[in-house]
PDB file of N, CA, C and O in Angstrom:
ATOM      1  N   UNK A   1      49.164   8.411  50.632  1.00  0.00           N
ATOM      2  CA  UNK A   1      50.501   8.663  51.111  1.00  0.00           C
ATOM      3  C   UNK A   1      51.088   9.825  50.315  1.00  0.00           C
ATOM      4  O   UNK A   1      51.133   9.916  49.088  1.00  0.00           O
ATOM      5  N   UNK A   2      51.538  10.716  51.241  1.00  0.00           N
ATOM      6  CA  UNK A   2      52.324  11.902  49.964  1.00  0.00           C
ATOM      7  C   UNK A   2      53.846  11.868  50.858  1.00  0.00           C
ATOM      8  O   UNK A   2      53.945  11.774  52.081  1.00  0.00           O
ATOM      9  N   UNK A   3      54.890  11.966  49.936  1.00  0.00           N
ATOM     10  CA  UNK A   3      56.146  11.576  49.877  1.00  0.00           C
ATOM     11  C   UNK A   3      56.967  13.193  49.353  1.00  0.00           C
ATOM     12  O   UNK A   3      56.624  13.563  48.230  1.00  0.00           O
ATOM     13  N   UNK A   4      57.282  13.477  49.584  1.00  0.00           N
ATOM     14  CA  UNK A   4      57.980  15.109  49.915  1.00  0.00           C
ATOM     15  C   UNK A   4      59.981  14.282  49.600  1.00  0.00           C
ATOM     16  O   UNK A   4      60.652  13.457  50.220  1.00  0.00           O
ATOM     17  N   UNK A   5      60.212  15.117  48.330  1.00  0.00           N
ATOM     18  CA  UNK A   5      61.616  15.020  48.499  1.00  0.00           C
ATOM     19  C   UNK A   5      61.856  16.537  48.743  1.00  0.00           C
ATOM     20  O   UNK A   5      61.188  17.463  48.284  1.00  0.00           O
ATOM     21  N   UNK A   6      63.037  16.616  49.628  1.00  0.00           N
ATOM     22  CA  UNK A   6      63.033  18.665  50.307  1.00  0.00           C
ATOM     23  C   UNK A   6      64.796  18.787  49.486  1.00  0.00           C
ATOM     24  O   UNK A   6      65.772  18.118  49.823  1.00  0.00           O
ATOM     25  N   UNK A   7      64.747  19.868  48.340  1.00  0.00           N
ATOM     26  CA  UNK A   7      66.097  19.804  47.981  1.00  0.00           C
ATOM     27  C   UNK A   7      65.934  20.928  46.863  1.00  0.00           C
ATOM     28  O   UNK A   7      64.928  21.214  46.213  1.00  0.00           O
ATOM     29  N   UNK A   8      67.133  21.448  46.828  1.00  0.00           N
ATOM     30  CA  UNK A   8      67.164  22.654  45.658  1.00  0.00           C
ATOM     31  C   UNK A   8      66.967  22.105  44.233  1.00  0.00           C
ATOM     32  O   UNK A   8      66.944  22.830  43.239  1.00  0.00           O
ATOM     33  N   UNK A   9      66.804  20.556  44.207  1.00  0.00           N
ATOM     34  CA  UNK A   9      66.615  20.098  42.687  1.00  0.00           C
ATOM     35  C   UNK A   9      68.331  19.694  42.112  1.00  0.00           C
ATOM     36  O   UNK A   9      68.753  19.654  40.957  1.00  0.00           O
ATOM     37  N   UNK A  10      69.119  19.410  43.538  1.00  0.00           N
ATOM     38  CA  UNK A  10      70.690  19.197  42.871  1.00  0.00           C
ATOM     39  C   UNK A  10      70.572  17.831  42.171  1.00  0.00           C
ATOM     40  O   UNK A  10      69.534  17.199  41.972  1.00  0.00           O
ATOM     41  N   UNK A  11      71.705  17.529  41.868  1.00  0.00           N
ATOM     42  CA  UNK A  11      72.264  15.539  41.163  1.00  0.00           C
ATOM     43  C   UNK A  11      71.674  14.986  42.191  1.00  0.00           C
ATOM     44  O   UNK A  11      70.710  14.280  41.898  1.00  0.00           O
ATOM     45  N   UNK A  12      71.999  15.096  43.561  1.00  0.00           N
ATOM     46  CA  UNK A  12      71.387  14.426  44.837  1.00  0.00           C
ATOM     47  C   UNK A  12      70.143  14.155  44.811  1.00  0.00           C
ATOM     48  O   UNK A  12      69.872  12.961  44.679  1.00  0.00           O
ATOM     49  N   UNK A  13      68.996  15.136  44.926  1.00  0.00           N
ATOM     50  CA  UNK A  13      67.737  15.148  44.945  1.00  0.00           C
ATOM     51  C   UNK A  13      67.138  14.219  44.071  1.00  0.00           C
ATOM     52  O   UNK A  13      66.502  13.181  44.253  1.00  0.00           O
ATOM     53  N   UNK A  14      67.655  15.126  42.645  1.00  0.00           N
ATOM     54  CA  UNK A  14      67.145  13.997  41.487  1.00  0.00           C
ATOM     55  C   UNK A  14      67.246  12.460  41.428  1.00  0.00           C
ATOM     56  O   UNK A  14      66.470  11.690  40.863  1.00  0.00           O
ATOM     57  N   UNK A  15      68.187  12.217  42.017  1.00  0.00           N
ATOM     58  CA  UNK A  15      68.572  11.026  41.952  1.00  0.00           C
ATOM     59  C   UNK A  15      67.884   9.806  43.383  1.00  0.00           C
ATOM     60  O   UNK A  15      67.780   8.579  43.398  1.00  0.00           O
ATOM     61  N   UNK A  16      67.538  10.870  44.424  1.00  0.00           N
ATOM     62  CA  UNK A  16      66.660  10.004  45.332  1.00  0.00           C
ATOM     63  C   UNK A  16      65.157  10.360  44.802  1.00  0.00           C
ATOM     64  O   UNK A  16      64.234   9.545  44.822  1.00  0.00           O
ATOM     65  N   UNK A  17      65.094  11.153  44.520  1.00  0.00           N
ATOM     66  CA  UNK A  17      63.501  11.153  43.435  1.00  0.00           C
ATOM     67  C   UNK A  17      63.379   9.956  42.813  1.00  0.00           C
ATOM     68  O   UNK A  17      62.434   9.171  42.893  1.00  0.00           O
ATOM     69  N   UNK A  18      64.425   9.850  42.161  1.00  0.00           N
ATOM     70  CA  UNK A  18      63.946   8.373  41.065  1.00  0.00           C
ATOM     71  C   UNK A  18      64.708   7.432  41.869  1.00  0.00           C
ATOM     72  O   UNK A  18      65.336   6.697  41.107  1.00  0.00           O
ATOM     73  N   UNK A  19      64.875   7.204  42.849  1.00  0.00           N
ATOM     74  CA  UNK A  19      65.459   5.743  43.690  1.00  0.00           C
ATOM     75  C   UNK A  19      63.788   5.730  44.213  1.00  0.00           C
ATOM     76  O   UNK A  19      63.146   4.702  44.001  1.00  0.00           O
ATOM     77  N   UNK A  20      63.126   6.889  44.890  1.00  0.00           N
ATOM     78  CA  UNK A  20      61.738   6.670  45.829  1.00  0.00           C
ATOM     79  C   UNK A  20      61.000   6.005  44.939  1.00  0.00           C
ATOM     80  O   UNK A  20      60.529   4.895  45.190  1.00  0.00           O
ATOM     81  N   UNK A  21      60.790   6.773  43.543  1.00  0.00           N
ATOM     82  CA  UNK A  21      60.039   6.045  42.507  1.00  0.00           C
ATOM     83  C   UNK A  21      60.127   4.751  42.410  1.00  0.00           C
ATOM     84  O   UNK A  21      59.139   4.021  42.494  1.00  0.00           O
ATOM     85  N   UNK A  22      61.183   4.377  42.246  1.00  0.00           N
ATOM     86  CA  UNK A  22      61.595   3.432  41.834  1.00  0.00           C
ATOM     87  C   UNK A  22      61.177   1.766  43.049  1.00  0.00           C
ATOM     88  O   UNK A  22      60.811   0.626  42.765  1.00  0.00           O
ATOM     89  N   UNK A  23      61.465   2.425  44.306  1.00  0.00           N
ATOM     90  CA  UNK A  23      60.803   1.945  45.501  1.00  0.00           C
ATOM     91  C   UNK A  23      59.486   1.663  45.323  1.00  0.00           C
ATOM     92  O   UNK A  23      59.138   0.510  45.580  1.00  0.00           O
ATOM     93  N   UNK A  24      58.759   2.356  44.985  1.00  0.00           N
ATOM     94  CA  UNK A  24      57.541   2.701  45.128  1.00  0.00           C
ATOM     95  C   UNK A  24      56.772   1.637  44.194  1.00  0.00           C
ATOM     96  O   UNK A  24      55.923   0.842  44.595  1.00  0.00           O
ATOM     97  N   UNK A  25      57.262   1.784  42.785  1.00  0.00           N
ATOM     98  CA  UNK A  25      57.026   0.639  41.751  1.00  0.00           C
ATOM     99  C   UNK A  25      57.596  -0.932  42.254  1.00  0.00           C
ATOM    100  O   UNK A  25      57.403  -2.074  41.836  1.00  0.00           O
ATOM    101  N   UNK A  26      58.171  -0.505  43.060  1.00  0.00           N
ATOM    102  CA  UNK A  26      59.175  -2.373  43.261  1.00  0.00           C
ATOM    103  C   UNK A  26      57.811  -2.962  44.057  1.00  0.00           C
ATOM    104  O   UNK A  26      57.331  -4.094  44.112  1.00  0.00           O
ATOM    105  N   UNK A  27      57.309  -1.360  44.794  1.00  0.00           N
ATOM    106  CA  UNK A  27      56.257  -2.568  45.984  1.00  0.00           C
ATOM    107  C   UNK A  27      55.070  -2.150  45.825  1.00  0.00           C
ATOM    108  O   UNK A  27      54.512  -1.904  46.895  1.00  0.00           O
ATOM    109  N   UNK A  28      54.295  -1.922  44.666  1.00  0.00           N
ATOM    110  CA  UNK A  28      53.730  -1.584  43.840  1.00  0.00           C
ATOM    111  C   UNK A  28      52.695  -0.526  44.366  1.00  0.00           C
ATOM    112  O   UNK A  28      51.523  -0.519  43.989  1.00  0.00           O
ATOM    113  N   UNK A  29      53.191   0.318  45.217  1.00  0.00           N
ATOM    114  CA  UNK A  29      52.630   1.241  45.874  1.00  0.00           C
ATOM    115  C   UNK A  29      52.304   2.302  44.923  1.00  0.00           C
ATOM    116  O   UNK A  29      52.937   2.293  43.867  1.00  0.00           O
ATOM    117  N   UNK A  30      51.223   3.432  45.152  1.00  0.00           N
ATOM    118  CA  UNK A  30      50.881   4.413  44.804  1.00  0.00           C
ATOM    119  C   UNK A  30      51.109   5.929  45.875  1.00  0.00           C
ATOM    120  O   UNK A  30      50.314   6.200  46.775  1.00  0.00           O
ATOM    121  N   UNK A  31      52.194   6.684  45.585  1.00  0.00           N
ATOM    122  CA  UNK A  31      51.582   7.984  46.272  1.00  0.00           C
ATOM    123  C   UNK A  31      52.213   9.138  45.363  1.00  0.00           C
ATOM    124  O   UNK A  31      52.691   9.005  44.237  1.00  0.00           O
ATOM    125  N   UNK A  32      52.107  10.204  46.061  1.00  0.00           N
ATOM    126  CA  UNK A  32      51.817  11.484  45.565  1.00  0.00           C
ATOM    127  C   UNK A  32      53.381  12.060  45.888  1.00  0.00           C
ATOM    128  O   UNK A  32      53.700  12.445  47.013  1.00  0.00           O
ATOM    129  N   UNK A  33      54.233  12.060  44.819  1.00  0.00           N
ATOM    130  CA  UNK A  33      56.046  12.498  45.143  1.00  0.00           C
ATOM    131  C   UNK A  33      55.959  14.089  45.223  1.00  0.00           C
ATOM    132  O   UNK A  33      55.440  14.446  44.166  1.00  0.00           O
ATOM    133  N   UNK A  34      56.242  15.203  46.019  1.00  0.00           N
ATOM    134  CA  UNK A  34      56.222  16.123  45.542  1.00  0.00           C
ATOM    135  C   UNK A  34      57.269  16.750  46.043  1.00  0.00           C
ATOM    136  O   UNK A  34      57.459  16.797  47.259  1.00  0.00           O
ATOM    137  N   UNK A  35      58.382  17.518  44.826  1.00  0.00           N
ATOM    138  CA  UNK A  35      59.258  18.138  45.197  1.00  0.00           C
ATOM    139  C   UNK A  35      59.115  19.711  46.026  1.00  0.00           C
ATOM    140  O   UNK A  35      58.188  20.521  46.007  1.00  0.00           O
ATOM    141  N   UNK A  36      60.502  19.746  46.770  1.00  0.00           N
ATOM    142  CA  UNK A  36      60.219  20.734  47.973  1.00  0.00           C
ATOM    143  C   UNK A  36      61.090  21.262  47.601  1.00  0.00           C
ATOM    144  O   UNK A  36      62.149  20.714  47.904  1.00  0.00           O
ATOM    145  N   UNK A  37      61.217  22.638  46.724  1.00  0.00           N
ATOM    146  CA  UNK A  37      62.568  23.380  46.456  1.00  0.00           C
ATOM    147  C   UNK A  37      62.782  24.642  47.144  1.00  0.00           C
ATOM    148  O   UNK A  37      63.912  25.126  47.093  1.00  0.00           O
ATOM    149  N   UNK A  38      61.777  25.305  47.841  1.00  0.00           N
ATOM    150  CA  UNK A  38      61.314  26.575  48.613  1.00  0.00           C
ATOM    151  C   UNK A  38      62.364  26.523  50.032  1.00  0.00           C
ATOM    152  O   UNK A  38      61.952  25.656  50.803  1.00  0.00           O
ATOM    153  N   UNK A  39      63.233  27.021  50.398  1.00  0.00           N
ATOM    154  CA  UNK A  39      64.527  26.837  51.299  1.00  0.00           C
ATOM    155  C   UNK A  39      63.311  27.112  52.520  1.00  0.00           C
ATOM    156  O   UNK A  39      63.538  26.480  53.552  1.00  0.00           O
ATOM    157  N   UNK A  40      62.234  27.846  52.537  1.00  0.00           N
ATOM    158  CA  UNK A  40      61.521  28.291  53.766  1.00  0.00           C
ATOM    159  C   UNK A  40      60.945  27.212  53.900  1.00  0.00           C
ATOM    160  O   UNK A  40      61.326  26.827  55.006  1.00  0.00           O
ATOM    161  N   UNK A  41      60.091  26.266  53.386  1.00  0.00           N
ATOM    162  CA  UNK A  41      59.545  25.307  53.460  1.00  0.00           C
ATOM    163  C   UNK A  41      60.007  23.717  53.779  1.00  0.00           C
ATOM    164  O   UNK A  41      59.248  22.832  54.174  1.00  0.00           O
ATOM    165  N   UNK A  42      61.347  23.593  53.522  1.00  0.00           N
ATOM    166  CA  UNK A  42      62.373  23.306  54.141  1.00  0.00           C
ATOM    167  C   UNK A  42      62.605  23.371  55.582  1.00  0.00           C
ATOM    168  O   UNK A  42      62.534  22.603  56.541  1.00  0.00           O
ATOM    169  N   UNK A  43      62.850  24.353  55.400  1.00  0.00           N
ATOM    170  CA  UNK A  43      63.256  24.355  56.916  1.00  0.00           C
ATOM    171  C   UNK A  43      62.116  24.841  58.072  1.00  0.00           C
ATOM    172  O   UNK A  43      62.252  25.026  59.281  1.00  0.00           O
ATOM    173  N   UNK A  44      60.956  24.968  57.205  1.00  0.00           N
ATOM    174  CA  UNK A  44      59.739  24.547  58.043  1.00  0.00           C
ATOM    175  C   UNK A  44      59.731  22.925  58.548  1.00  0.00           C
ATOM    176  O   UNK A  44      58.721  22.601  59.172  1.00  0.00           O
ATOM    177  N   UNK A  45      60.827  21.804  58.325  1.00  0.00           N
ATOM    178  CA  UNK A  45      60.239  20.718  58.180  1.00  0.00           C
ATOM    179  C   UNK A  45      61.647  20.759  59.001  1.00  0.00           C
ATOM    180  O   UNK A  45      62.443  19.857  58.741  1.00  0.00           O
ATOM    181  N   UNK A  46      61.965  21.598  59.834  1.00  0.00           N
ATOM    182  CA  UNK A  46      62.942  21.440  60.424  1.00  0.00           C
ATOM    183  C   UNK A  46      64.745  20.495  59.314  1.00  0.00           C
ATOM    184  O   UNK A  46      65.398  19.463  59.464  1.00  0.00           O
ATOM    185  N   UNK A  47      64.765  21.258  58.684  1.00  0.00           N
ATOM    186  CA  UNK A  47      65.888  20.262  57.935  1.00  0.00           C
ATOM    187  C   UNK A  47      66.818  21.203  57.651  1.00  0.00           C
ATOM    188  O   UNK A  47      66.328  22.209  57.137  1.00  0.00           O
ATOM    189  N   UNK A  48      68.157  21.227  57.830  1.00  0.00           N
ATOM    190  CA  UNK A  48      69.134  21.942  57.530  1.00  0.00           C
ATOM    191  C   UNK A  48      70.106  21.143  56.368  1.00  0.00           C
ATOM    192  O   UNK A  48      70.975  21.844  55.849  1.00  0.00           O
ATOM    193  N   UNK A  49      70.043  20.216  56.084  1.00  0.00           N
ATOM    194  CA  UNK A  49      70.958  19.552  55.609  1.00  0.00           C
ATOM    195  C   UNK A  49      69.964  18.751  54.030  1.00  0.00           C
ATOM    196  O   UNK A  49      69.153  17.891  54.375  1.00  0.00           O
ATOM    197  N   UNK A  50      70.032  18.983  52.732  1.00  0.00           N
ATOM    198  CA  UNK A  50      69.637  18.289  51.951  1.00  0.00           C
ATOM    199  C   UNK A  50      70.469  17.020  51.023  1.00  0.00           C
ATOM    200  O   UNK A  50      71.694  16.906  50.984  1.00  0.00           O
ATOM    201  N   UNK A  51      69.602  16.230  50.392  1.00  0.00           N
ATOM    202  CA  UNK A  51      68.402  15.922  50.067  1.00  0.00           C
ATOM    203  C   UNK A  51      67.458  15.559  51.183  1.00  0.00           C
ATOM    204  O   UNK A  51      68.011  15.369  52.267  1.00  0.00           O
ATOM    205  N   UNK A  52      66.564  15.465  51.157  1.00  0.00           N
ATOM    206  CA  UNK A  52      66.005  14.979  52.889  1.00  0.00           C
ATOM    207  C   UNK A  52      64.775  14.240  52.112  1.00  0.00           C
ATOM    208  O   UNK A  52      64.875  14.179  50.887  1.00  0.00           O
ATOM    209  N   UNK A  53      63.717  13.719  52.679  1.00  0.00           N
ATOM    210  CA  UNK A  53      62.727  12.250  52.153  1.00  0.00           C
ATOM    211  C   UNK A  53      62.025  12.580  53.105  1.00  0.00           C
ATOM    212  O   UNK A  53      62.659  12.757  54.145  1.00  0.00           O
ATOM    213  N   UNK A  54      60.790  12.757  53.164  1.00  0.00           N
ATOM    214  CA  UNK A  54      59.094  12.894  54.597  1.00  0.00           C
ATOM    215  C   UNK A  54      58.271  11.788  53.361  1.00  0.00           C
ATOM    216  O   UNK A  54      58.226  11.455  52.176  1.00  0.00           O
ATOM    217  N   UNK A  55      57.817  11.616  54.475  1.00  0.00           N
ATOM    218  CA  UNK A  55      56.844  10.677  54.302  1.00  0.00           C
ATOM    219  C   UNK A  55      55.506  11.349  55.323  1.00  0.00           C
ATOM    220  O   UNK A  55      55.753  11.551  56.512  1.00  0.00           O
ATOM    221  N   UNK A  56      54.456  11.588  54.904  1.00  0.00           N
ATOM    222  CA  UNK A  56      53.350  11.574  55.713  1.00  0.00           C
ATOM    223  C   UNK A  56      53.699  12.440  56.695  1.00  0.00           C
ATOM    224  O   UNK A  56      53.409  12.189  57.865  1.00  0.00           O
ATOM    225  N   UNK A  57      54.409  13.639  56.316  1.00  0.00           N
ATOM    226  CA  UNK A  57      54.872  14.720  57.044  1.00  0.00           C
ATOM    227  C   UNK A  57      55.598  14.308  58.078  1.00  0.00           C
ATOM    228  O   UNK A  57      55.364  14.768  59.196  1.00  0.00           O
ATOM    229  N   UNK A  58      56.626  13.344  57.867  1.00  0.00           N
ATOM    230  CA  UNK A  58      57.356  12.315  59.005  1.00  0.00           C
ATOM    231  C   UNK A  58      58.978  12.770  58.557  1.00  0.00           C
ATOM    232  O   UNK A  58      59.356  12.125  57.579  1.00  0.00           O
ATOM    233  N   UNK A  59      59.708  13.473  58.934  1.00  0.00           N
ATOM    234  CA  UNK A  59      61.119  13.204  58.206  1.00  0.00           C
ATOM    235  C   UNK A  59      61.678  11.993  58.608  1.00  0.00           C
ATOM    236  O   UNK A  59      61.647  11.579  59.766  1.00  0.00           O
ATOM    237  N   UNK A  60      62.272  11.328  57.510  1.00  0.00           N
ATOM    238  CA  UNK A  60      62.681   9.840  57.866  1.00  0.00           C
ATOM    239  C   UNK A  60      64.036   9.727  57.342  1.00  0.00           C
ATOM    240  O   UNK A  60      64.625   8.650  57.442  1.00  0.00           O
ATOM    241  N   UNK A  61      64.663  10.873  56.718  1.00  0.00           N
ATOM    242  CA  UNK A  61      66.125  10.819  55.514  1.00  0.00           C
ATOM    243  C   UNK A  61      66.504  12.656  55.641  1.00  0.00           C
ATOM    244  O   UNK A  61      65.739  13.607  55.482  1.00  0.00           O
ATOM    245  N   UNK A  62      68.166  12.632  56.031  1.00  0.00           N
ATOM    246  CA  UNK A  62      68.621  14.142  56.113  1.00  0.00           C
ATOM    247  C   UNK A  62      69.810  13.952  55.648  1.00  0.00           C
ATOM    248  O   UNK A  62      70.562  13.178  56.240  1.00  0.00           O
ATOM    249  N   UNK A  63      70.324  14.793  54.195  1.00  0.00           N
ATOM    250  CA  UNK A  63      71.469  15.184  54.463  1.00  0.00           C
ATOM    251  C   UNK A  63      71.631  13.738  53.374  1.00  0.00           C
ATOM    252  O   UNK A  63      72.673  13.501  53.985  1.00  0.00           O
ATOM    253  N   UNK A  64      71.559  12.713  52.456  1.00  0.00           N
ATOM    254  CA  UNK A  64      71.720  11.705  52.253  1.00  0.00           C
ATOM    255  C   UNK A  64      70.840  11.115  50.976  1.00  0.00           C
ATOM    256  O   UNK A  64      69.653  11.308  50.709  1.00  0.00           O
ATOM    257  N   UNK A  65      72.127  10.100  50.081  1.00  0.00           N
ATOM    258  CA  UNK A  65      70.829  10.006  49.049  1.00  0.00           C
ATOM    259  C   UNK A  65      70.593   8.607  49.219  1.00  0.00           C
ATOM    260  O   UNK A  65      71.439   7.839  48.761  1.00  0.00           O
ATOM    261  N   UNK A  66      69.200   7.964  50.023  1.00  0.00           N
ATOM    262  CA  UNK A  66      69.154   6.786  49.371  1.00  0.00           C
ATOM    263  C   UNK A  66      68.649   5.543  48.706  1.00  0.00           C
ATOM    264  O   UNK A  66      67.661   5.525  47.973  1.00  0.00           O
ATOM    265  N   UNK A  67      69.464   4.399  49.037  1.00  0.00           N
ATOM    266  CA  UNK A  67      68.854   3.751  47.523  1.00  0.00           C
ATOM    267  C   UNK A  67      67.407   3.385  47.717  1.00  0.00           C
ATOM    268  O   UNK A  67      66.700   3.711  48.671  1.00  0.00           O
ATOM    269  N   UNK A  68      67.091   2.706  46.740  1.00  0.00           N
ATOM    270  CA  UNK A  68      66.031   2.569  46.377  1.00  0.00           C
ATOM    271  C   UNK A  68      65.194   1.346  47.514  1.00  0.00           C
ATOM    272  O   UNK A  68      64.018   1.322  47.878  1.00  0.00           O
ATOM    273  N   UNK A  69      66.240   0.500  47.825  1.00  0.00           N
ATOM    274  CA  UNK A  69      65.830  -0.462  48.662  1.00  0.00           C
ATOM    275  C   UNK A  69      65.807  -0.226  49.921  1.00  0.00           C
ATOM    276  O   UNK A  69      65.115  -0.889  50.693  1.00  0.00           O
ATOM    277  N   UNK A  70      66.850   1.122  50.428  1.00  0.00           N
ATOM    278  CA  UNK A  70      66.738   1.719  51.563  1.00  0.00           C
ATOM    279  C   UNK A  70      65.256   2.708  51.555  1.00  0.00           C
ATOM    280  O   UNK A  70      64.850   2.893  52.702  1.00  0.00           O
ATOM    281  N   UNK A  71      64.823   3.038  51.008  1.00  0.00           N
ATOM    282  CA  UNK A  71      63.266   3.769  50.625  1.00  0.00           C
ATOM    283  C   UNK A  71      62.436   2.894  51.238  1.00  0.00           C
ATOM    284  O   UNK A  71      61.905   2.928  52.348  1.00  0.00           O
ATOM    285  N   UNK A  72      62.385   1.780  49.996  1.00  0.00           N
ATOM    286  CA  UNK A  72      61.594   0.437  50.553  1.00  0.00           C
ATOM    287  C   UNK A  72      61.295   0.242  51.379  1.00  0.00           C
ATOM    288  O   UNK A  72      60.089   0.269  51.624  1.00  0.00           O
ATOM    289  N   UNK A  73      62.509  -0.174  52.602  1.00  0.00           N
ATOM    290  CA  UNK A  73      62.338  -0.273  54.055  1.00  0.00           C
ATOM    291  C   UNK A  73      61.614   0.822  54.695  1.00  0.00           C
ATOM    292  O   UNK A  73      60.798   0.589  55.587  1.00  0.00           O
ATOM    293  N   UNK A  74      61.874   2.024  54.279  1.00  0.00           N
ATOM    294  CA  UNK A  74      61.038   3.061  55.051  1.00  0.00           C
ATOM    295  C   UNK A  74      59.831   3.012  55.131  1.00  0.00           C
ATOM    296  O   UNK A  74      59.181   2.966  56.176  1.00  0.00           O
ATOM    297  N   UNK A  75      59.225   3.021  53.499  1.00  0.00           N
ATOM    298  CA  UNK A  75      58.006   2.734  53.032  1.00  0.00           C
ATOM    299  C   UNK A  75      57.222   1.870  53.769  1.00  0.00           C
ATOM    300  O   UNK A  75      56.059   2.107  54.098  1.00  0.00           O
ATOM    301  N   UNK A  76      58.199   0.304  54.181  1.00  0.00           N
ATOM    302  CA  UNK A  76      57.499  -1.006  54.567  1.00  0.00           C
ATOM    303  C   UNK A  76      57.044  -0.481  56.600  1.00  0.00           C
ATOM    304  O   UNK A  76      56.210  -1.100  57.261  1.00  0.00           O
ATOM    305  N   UNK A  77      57.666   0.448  57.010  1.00  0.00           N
ATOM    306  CA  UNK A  77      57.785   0.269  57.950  1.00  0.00           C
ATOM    307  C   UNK A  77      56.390   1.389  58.441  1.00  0.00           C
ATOM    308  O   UNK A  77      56.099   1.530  59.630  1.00  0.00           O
TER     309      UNK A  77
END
């Protein structure tokens, strides 16, 4: 699983970075977090609005930071 947070690296970003983590450890999953700070690459992923969350090249989160248990659910689904 590789997990893409797309964001200039603001308070926002950082902070759903370590909510995904944090997800990720609750359900003792393993994947690959990798930050997306490149504005072109971005909006290769169609996203105008940050922090944003892909999953498996899936956007699933725009524009929004969230928690950790809201991750979860994504993750589970």
């Amino acid at each position: 699983m590789i997990i893409k947070i797309l964001g200039s690296g603001c308070k926002k970003c950082v902070t759903l970075t370590e909510n995904t983590q944090a997800a990720l450890r609750d359900l003792g999953l393993t994947a690959e977090v990798v930050k997306v700070t490149d504005f072109a690459a971005i909006a290769a992923h169609g996203v105008m609005s940050t922090p944003a969350l892909v999953i498996d090249d899936k956007v699933v989160s725009v524009g929004k930071v969230l928690s950790s248990a809201e991750v979860a659910a994504l993750l589970k689904a």
